[in-house]
DRENBA-846752 format. One record per atom (N, C-alpha, C): residue in three letters; z, y, x. Coordinates in steps of 0.2 Angstrom, whole numbers, padded with zeros to 4 digits, always signed. Each point is the difference from the previous one (the first is absolute). Example, Ala and Ser with C-alpha at 12.3 -4.5 7.8 and 13.67 -1.06 7.14 Angstrom:
BEGIN
ALA+0039-0028+0066/ALA+0000+0006-0004/ALA+0000+0006+0004/SER-0004+0005-0002/SER+0001+0006+0004/SER+0003+0005-0004/
//
This chain:
BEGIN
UNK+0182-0062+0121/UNK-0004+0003+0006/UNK-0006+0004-0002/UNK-0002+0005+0005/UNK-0005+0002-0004/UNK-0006-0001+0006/UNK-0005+0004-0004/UNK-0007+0000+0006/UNK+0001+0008+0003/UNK-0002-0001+0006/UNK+0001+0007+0005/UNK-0004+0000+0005/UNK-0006-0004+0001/UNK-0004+0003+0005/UNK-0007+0001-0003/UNK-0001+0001+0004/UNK-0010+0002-0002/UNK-0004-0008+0000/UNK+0003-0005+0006/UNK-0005-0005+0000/UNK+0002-0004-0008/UNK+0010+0002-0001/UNK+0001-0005-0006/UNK-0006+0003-0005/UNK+0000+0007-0002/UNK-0002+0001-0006/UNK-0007+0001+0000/UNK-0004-0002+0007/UNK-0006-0003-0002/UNK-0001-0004-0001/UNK+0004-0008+0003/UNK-0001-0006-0001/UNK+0001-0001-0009/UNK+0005+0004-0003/UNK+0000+0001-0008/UNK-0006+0002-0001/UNK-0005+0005-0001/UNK-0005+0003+0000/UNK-0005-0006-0001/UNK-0003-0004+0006/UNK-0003-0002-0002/UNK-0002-0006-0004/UNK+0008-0005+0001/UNK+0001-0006-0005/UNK+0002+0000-0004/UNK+0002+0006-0006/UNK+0005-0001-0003/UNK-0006+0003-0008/UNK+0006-0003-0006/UNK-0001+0002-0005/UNK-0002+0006-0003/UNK-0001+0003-0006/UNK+0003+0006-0001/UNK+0000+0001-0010/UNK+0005+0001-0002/UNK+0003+0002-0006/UNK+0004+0004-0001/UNK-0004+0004-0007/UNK+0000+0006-0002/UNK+0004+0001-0007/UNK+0005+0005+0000/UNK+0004+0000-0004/UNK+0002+0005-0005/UNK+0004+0004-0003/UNK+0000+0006-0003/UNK+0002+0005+0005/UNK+0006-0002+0004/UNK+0001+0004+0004/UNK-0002+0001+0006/UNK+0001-0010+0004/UNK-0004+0000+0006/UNK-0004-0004+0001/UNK-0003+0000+0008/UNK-0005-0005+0001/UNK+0005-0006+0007/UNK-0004-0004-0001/UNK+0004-0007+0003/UNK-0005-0002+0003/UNK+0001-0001+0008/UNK-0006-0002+0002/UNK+0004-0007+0004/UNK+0000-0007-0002/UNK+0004-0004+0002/UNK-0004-0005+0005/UNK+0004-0006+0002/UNK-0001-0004+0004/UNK+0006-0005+0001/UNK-0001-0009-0002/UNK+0005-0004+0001/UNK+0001+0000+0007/UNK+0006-0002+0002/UNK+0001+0001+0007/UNK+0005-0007+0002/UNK-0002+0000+0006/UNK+0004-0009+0003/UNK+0004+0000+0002/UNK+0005+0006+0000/UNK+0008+0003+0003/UNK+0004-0002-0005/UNK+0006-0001+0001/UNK+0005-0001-0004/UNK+0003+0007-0003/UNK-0004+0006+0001/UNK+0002+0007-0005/UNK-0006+0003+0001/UNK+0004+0004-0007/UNK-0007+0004+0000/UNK+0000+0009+0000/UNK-0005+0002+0002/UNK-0002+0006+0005/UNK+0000+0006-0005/UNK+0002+0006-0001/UNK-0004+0004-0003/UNK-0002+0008+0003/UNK-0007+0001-0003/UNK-0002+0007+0004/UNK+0000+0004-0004/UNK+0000+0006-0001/UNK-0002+0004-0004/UNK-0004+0006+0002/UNK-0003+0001-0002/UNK-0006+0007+0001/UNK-0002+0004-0005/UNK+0002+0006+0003/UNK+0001+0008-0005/UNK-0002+0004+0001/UNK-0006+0005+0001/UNK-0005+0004+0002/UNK+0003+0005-0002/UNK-0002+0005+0005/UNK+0003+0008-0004/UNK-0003+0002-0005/UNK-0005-0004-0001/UNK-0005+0003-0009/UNK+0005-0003-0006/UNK+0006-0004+0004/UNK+0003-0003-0010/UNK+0005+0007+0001/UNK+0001+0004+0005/UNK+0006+0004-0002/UNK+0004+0004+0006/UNK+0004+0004-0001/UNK+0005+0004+0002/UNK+0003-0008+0006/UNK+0003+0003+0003/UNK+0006-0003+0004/UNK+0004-0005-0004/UNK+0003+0005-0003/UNK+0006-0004-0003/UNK-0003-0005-0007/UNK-0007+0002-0002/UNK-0002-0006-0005/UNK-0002-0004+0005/UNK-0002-0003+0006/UNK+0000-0004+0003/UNK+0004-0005+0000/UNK+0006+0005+0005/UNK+0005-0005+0001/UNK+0003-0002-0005/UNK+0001+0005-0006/UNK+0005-0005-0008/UNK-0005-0008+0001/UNK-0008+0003-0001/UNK-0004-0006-0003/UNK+0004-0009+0007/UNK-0002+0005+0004/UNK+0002-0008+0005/UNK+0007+0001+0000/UNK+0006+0000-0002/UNK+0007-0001-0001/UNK+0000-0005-0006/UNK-0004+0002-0004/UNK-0001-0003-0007/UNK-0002-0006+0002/UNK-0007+0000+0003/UNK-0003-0007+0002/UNK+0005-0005+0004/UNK+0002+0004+0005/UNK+0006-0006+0006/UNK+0005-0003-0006/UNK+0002+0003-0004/UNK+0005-0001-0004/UNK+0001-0004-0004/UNK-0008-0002-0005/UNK-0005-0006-0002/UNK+0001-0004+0004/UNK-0003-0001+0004/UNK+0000-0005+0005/UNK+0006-0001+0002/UNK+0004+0003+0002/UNK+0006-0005+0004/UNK+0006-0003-0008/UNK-0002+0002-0007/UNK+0002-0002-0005/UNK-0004-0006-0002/UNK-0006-0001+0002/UNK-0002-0006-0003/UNK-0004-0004+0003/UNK+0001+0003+0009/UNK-0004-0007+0005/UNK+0001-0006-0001/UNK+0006-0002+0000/UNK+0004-0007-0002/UNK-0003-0004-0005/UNK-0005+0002-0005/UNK-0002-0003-0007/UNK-0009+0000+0003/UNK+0000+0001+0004/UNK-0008+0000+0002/UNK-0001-0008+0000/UNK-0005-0002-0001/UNK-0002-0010+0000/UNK-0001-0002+0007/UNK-0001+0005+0005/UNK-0001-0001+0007/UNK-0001+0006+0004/UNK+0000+0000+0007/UNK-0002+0004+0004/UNK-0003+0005-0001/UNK-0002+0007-0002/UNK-0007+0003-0001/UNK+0003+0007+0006/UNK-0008+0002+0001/UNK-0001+0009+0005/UNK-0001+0002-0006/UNK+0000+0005-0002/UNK+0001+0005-0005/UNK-0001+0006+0002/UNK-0007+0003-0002/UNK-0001+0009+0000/UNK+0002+0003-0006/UNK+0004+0004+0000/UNK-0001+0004-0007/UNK-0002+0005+0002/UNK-0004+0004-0006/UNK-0004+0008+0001/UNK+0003+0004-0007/UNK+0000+0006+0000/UNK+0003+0003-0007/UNK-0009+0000-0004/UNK+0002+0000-0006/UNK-0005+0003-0005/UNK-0001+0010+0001/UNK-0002+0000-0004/UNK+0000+0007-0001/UNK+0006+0004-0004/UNK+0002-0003-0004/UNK+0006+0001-0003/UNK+0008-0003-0001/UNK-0002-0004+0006/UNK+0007-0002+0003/UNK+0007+0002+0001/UNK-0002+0005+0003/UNK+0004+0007-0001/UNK+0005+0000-0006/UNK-0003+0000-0007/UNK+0005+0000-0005/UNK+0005-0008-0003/UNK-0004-0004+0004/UNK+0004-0007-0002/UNK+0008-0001+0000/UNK+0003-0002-0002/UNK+0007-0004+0001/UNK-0001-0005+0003/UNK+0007+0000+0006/UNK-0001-0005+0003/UNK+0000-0009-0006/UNK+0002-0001-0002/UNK+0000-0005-0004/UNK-0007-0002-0002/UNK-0004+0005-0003/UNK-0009-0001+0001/UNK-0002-0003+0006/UNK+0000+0004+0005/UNK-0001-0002+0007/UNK+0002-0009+0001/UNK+0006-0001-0001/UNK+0002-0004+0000/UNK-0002-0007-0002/UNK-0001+0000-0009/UNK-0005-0003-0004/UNK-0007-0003+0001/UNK-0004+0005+0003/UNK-0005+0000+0002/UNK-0003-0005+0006/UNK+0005+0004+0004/UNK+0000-0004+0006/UNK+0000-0005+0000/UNK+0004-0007-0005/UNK+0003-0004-0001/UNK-0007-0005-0003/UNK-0002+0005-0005/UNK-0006-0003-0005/UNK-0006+0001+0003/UNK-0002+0004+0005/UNK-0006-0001+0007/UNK+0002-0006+0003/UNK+0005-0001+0004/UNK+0000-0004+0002/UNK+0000-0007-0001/UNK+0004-0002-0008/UNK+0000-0005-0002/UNK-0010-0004-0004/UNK-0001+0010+0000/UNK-0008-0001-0002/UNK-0003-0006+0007/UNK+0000+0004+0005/UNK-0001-0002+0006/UNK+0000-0009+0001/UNK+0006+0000-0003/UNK+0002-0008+0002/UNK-0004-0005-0005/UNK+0000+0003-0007/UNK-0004-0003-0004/UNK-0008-0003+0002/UNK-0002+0004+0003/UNK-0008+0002+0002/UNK+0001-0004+0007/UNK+0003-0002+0005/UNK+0001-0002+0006/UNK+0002-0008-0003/UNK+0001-0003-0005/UNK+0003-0005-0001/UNK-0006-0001-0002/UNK-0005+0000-0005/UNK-0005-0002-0002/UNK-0006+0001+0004/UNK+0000+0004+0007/UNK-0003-0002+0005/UNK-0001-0006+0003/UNK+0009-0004-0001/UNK+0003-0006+0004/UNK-0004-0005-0004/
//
């Protein structure tokens, strides 16, 4: 599922994490649903039309390959870096996975 309103992605906004990567930025939050959420946000400052949309085809694609391995529930913002643009999807992928796992490391040793 993803996030699609204005009230979801403020409610992300103000409780959530934020982790920074080579390519993106992850701004997260565990969540109490039995699934988890993702949004993406892409300003026309990372690029032309079409680097946009490649960037979020690449990101949904991550995500729907490896939401099933997440340790629980999470809202998920992804943002491009600057140079996201030239990544491979399997970068993206990677990444995504090692923010996240970051995320969970730091969130346990909260507990």
């Amino acid at each position: 599922m993803r996030l699609r309103t204005r009230k979801q992605y403020q409610r992300m906004a103000n409780g959530s994490s934020r982790y920074i990567g080579r390519w993106i930025i992850l701004d997260l939050r565990f969540n109490d649903r039995s699934h988890s959420q993702l949004g993406i946000t892409v300003t026309r400052r990372f690029g032309k039309a079409h680097q946009r949309n490649r960037f979020k085809r690449i990101v949904r694609e991550a995500f729907r390959l490896s939401h099933h391995t997440f340790p629980q529930a999470l809202l998920l913002n992804v943002k491009p870096r600057t140079l996201a643009h030239q990544a491979k999807m399997q970068d993206i992928q990677a990444e995504l996975m090692e923010l996240i796992n970051q995320a969970y490391r730091h969130y346990q040793k909260l507990s």
